[in-house]
C-alpha positions as CSV (number, residue, x, y, z in Angstrom):
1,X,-1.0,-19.8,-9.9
2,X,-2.9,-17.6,-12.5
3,X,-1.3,-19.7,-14.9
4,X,-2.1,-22.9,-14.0
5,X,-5.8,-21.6,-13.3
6,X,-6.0,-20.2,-16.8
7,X,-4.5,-23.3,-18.0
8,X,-7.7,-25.4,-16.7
9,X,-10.0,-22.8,-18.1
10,X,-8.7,-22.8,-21.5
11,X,-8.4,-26.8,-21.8
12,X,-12.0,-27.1,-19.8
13,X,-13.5,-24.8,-22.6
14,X,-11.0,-25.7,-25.5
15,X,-10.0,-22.4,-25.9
16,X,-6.6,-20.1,-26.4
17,X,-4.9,-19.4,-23.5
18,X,-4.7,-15.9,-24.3
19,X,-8.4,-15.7,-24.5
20,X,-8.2,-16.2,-21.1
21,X,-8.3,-13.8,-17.5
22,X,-9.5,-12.5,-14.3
23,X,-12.7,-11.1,-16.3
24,X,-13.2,-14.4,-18.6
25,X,-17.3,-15.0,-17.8
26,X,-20.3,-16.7,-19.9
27,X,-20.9,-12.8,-21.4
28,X,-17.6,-12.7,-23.3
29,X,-16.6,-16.5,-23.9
30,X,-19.0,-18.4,-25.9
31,X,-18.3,-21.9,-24.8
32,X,-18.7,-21.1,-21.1
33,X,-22.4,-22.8,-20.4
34,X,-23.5,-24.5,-17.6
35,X,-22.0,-28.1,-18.6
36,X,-18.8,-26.7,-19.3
37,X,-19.0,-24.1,-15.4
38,X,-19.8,-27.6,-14.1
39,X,-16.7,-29.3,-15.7
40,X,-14.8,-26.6,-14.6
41,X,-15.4,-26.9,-10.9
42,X,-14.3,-30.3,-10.6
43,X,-11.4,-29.8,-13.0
44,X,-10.2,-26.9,-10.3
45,X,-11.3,-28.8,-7.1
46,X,-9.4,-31.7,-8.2
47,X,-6.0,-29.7,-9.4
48,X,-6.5,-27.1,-6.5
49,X,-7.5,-29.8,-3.7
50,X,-10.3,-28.2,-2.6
51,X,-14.2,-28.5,-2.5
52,X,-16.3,-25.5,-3.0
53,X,-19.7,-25.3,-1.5
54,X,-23.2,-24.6,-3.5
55,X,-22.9,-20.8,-2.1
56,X,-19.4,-20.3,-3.4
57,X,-20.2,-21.8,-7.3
58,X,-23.3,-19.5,-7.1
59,X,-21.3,-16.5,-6.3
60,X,-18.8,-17.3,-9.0
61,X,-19.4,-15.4,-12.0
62,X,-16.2,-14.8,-14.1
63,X,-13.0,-16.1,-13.8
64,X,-11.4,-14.2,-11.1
65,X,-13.9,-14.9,-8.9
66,X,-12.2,-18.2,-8.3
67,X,-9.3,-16.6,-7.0
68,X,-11.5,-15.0,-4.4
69,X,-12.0,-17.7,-3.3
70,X,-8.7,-19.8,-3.2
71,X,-7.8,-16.9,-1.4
72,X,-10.7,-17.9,1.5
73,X,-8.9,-21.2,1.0
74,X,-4.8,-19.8,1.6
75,X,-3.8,-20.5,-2.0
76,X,-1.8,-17.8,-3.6
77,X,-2.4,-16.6,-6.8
């Protein structure tokens, strides 16, 4: 599941995959802005099946913090 979830990050930001993990955020990956954070929700909402709400994408900050909350949502990781 990390996989596929690095997967969408690295195609959403057009990135390596290896650039790519649980501390991935805006501080260490140039291309993550607020378009792209954006993109990336509904690319992981629509692979994941799953809608977050506005408290959830506020409290998301790097990359791992998504699989906090699939796990709120029973998706392993």
């Amino acid at each position: 599941m990390s996989e596929k979830l690095y997967q969408i990050v690295s195609e959403v930001f057009n990135v390596e995959l290896n650039k790519i993990n649980d501390n991935t955020s805006p501080e260490n990956l140039e291309e993550w802005d607020s378009f792209n954070f954006y993109v990336l929700l509904d690319q992981i909402e629509n692979k994941f099946n799953i809608k977050f709400d506005l408290d959830e994408t506020l409290e998301i900050k790097k990359i791992g913090d998504f699989k906090k909350l699939f796990e709120k949502y029973g998706i392993n990781t």
